[in-house]
Phi, psi and omega in degrees: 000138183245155203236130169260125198213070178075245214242316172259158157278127189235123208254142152265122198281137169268156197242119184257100171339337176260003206205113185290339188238147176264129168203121200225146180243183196217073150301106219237161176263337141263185150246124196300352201234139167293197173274122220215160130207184196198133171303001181265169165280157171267090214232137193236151179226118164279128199259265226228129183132179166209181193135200199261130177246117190247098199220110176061198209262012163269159117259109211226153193260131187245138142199225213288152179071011164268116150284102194231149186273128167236094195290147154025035201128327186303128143312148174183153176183155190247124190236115173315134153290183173275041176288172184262355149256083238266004169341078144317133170195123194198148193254143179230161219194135182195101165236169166265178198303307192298359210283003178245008140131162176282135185086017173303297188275043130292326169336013239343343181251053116253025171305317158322330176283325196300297208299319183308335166298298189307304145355295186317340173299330181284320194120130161212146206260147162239176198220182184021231157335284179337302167314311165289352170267333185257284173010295199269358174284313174291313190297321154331298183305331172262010164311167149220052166245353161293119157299154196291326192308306187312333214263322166310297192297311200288320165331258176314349179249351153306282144022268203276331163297322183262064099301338208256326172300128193291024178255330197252024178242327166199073180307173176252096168286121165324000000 
C-alpha cells in the first residue's frame, strides 16, 4: 500500500506476525511500485528484465541478476525499457533496523552488518561471486518448506556475505 505524500511515495509494509521480515517474489508484465520509499531496508534481486534503476539521485540501467541493498528511508524504484518483452521477475527482501532483535547490531561480531545499513542510504549494487551467492541464499529462502527461524537465519547470512565481501569495503556504492 503507498501513502501519497506528494512526487514520492511512501509505501507501507503488511506485517506478518510470524515473520519479522518480508521477502516475497514477483512476477509481472511491469513493475508495479512508483517512486517510493519505506523505513525497512531493501535488498532487490532482478531474475528477468531491464531498464533504469533509480535509488537516491543515481540512476544507473540494470538488468537480469542485478542485486541492488537500498537502506532505510532511500527513495527508489526500478523503470522498465520499452522491449517488446516488457516480463518482470524479481525477488524483494524488506526488513526493519530491528529484525534481529534490540541491540544486536550493537554488538562487535555484527558491526560489519551495522556499518553495511548504514552505508546502505546510499545504494550498493552487489556483484560477482558475493552476487551469486546471495542470489542462491534467496532463492533457498522462499522454499517453502524453510521455517521462519530459517528464513531469520537465512537473513543474517545474507547479510553478512555482502558485509564481508571484498568488493563492500569499496563498493560500486551508488
Amino acid at each position: 500500500m503507498f501513502v501519497d505524500s506528494g512526487r514520492v511515495k511512501r509505501e507501507v509494509l503488511p506485517h506478518d506476525p510470524l515473520s519479522p521480515f518480508l521477502i516475497r517474489e514477483c512476477v509481472d508484465d511491469a513493475l508495479p511500485y512508483p517512486w517510493h520509499f519505506h523505513p525497512e531496508v531493501e535488498l532487490t534481486l532482478i531474475r528477468e528484465g531491464t531498464g533504469l534503476r533509480y535509488v537516491g539521485d543515481s540512476i544507473r540501467p540494470f538488468e537480469e541478476g542485478d542485486l541492488c541493498l537500498v537502506g532505510s528511508g532511500t527513495s527508489h524504484c526500478w523503470v522498465p525499457n520499452g522491449t517488446s518483452d516488457p516480463r518482470f521477475s524479481f525477488v524483494v527482501v524488506q526488513f526493519g533496523l530491528g529484525v534481529f532483535g534490540d541491540g544486536f547490531l550493537d554488538l562487535t561480531a555484527a558491526r560489519p552488518v551495522k556499518e553495511l545499513l548504514r552505508r546502505a542510504a546510499l545504494g550498493a549494487i552487489v556483484e560477482g561471486a558475493t552476487r551469486d551467492a546471495v542470489s542462491r541464499c534467496l532463492e533457498e529462502m522462499l522454499r517453502t518448506r524453510v521455517t521462519p527461524l530459517e528464513r531469520l537465519s537465512g537473513l543474517l547470512e545474507v547479510l553478512t556475505k555482502i558485509a564481508l565481501a571484498p568488493a563492500t569495503k569499496s563498493p560500486p556504492w551508488l
